[in-house]
Backbone as CSV, one residue per row, in Angstrom:
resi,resn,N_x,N_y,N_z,CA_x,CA_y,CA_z,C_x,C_y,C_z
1,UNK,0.846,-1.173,0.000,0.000,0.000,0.000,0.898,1.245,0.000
2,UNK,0.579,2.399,-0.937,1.167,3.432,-1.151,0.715,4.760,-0.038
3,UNK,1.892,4.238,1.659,1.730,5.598,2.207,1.466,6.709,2.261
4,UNK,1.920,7.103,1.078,1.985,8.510,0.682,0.571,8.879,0.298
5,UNK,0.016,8.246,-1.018,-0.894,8.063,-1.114,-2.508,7.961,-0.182
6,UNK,-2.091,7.022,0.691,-3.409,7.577,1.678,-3.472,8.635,2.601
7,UNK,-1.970,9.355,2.862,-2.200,10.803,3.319,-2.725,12.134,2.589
8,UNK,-2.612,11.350,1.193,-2.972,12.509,0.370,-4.101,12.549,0.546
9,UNK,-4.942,11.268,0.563,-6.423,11.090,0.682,-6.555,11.806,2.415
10,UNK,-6.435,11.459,3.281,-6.391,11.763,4.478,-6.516,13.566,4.957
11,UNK,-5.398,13.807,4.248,-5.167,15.565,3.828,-5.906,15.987,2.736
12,UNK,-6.697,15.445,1.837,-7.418,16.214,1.242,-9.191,16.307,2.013
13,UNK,-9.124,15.477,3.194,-10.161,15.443,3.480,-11.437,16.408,4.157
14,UNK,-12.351,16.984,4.474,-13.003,18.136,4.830,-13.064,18.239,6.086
15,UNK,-12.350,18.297,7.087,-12.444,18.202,8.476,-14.018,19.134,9.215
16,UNK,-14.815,18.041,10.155,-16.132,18.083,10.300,-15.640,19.172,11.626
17,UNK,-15.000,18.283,12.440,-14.114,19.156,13.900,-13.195,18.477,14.438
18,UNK,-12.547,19.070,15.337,-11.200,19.473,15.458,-10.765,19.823,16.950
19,UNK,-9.431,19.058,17.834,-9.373,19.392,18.431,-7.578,19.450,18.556
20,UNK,-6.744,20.279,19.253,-5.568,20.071,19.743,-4.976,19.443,21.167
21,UNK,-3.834,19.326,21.162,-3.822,19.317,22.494,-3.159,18.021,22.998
22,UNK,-3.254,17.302,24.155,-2.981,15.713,24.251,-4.136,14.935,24.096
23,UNK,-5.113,15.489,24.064,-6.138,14.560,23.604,-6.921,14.871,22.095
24,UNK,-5.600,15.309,21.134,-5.810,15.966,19.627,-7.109,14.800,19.040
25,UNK,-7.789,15.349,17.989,-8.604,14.588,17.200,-9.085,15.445,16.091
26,UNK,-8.906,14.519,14.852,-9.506,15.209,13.487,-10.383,14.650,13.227
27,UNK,-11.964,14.662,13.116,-13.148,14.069,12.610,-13.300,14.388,11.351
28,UNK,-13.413,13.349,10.796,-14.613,13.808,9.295,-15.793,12.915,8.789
29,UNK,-16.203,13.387,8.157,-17.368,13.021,7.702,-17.285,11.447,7.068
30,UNK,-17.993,10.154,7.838,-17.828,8.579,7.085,-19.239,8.898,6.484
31,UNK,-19.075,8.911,5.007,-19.834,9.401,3.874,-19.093,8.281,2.663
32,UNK,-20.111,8.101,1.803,-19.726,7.139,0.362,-18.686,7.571,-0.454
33,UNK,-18.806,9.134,0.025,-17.743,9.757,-1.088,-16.410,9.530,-0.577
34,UNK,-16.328,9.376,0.832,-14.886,9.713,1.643,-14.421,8.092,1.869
35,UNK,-15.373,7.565,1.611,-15.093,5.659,1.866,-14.467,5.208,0.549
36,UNK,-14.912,6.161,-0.650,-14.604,5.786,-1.916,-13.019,5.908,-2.457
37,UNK,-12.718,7.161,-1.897,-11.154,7.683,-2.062,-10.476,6.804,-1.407
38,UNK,-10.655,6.552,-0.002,-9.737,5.813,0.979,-9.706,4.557,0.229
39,UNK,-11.024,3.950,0.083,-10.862,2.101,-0.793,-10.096,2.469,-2.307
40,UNK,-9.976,3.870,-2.592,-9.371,3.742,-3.711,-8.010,3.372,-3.661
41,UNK,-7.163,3.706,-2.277,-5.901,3.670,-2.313,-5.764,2.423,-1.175
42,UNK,-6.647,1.471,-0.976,-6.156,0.588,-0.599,-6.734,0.438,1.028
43,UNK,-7.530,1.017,1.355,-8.228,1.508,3.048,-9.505,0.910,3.141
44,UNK,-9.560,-0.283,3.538,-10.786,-0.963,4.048,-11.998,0.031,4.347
45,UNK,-13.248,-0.902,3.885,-14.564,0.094,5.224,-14.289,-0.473,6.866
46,UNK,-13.360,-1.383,6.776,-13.189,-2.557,7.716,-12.273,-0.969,8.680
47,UNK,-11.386,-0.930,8.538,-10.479,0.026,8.800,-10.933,0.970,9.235
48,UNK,-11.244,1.709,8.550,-12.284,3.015,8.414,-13.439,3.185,9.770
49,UNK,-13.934,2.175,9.912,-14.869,1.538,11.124,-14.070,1.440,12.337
50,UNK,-12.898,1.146,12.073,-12.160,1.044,13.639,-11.580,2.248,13.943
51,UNK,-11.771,3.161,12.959,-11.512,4.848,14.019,-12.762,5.485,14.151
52,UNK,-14.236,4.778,13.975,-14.886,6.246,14.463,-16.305,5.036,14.447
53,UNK,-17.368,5.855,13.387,-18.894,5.150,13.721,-19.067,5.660,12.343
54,UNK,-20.710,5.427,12.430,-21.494,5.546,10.651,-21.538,6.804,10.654
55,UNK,-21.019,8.093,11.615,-21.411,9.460,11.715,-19.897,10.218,10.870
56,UNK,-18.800,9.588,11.509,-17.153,10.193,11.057,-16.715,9.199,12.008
57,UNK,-15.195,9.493,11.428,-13.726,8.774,11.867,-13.117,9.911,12.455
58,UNK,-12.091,9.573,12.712,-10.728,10.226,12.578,-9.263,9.801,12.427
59,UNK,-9.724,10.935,11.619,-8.070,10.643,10.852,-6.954,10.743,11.622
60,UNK,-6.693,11.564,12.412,-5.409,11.307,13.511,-5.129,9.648,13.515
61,UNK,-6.270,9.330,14.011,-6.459,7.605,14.876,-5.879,7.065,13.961
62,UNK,-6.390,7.186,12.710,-6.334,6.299,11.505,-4.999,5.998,10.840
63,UNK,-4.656,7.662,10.954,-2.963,7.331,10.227,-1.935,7.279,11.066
64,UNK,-2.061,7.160,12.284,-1.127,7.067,13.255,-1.664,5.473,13.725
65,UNK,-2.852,5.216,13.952,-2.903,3.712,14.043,-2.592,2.266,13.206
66,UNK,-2.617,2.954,12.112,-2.181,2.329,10.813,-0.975,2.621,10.373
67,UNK,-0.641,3.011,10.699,1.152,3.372,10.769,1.304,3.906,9.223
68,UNK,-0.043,4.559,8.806,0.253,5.846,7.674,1.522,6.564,7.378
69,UNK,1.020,7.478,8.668,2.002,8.956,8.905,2.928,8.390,10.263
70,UNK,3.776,9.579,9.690,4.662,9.370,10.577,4.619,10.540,11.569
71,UNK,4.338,11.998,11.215,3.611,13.023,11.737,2.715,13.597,12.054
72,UNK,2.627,14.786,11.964,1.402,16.040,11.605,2.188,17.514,11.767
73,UNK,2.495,17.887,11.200,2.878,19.318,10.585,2.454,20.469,10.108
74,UNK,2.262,21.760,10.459,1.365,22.717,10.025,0.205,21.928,9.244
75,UNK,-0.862,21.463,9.485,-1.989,20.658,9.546,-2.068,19.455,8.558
76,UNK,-0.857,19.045,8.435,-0.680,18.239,7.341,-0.383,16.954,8.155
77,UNK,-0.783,15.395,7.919,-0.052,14.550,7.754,1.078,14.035,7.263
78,UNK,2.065,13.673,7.629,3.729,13.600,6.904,4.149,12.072,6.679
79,UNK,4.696,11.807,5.897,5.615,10.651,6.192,6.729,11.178,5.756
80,UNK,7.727,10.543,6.646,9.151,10.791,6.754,10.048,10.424,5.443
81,UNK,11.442,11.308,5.373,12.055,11.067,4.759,12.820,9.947,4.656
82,UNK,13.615,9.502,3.873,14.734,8.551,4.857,16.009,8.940,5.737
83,UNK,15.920,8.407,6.252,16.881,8.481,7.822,18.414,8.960,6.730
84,UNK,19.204,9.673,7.095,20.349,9.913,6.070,21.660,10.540,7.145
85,UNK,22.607,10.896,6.489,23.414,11.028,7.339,23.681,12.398,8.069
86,UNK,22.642,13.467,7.034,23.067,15.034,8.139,21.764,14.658,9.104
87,UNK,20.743,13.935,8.838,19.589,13.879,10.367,20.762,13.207,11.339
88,UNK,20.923,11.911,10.973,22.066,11.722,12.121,23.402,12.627,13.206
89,UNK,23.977,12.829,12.108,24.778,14.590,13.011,24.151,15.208,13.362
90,UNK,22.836,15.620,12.881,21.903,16.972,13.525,22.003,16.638,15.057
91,UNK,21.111,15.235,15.095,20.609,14.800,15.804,22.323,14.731,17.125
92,UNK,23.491,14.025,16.297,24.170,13.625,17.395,24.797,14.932,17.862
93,UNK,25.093,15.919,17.022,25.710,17.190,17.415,24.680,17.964,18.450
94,UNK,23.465,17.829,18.878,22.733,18.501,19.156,21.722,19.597,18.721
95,UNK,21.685,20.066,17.609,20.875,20.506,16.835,19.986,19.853,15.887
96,UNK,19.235,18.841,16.290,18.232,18.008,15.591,16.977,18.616,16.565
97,UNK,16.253,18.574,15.983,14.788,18.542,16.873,14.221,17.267,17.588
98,UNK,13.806,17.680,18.386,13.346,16.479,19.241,12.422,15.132,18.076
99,UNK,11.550,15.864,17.022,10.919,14.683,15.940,12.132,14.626,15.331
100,UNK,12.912,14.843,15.009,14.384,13.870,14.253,14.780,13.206,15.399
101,UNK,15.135,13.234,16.661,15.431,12.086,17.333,14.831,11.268,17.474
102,UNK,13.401,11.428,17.388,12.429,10.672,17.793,12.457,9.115,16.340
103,UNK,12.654,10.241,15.025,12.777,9.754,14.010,13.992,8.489,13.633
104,UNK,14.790,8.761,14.059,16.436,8.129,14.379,16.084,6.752,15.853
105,UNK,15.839,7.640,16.789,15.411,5.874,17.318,14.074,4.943,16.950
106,UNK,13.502,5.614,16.280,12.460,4.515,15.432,13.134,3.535,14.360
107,UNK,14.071,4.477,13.699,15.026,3.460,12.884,15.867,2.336,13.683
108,UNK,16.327,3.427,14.822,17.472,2.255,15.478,16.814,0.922,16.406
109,UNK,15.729,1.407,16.647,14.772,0.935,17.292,14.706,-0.861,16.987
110,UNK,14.393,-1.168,15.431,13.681,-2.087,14.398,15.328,-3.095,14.436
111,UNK,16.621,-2.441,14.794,17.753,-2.810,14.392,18.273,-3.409,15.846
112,UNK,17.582,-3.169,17.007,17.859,-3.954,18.278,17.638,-5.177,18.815
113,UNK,18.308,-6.542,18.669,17.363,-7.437,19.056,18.309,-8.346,20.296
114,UNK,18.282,-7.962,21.644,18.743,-8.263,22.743,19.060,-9.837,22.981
115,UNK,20.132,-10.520,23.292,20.468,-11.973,23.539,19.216,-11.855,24.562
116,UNK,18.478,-13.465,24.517,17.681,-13.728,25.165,17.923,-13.466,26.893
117,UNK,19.230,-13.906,27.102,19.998,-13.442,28.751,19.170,-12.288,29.320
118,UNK,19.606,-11.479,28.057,19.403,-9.647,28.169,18.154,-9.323,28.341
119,UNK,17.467,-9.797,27.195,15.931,-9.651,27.285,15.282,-10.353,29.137
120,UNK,15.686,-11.824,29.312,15.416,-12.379,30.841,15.556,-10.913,32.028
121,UNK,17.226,-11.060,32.328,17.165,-9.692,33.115,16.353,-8.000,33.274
122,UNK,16.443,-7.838,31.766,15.244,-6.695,31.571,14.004,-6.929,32.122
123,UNK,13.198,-8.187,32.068,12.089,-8.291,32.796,12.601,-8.668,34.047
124,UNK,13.217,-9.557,34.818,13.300,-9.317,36.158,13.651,-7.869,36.757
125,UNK,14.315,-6.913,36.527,14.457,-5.455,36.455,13.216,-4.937,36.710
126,UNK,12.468,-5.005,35.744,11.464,-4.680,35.540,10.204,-4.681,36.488
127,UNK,9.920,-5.709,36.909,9.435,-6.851,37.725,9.288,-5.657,39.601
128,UNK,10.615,-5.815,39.738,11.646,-5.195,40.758,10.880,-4.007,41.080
129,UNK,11.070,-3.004,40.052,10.739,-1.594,39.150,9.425,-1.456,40.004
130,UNK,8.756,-2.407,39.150,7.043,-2.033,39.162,6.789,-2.516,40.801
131,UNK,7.029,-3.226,41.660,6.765,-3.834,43.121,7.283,-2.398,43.613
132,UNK,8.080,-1.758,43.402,8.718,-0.713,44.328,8.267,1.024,43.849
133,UNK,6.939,0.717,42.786,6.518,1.990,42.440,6.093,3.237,43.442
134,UNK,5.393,2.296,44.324,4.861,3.204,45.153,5.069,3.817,46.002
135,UNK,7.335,3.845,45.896,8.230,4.684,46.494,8.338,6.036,46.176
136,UNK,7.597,5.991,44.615,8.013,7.158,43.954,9.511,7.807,43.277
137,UNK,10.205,6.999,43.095,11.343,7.424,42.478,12.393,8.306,42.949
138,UNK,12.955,8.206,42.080,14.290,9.351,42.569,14.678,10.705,42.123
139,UNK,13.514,11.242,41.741,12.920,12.951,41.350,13.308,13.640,42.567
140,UNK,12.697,13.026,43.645,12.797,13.933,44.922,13.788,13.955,46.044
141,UNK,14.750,12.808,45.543,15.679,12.562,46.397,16.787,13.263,46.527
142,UNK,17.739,13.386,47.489,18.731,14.330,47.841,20.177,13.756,47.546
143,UNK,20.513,14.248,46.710,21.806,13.628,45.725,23.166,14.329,46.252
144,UNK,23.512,14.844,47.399,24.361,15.421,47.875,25.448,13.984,48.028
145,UNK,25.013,13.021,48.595,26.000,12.097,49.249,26.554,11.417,48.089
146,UNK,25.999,11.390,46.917,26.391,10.473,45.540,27.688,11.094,44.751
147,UNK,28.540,10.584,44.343,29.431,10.931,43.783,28.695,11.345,42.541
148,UNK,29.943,12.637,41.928,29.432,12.637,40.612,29.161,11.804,39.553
């Protein structure tokens, strides 16, 4: 299926309403005409149904749940470039933006796959972690006695 392609559909769409924020959402209208474009490029009614009802969807849900887009940008849906070597310096020199880092460990992300040992200990860690939550961490603690 051509990514690009269903953002175009996605971004050309008539937004019904609209919200920002951490609980962002783009509604539009689930209409024959808007079911027609999406199945044109390959987007189930099946799909389509699992972000919204017979009234609208949303598209946020849709292309971020479907692993469409990779963004949203001055009101646009994005998919990314490829990963190359000045995002990498940006990123390692310190002048990358926080979505290029974000972008860079999604790549490095897919390229990690831990000896089983590693993976074992991570969940006992883990395990540990979660029994001792309700210490609250070490935000508030007094770091005078710790070496640098």
């Amino acid at each position: 299926m051509n990514r690009q392609a269903v953002l175009d559909v996605l971004n050309s769409l008539e937004v019904a309403d609209m919200n920002g924020g951490e609980d962002a959402y783009i509604l539009v209208d689930n209409n024959e005409d808007v079911r027609k474009k999406l199945n044109a490029v390959g987007v189930s009614d099946d799909v389509i149904h699992r972000y919204g009802d017979d009234d609208s969807f949303c598209v946020l849900a849709l292309a971020f749940g479907e692993g469409f887009a990779d963004g949203y940008e001055k009101g646009k849906l994005i998919l990314w470039g490829p990963i190359d070597d000045e995002l990498r310096y940006r990123v390692l020199n310190g002048e990358g933006t926080a979505e290029d880092a974000a972008r860079l460990l999604k790549q490095l992300e897919g390229n990690v796959h831990p000896r089983e040992q590693v993976q074992w200990f991570a969940g006992q860690m883990e395990s540990k972690l979660q029994e001792n939550d309700h210490k609250g961490g070490w935000d508030n603690c007094d770091m005078d006695g710790f070496p640098p």
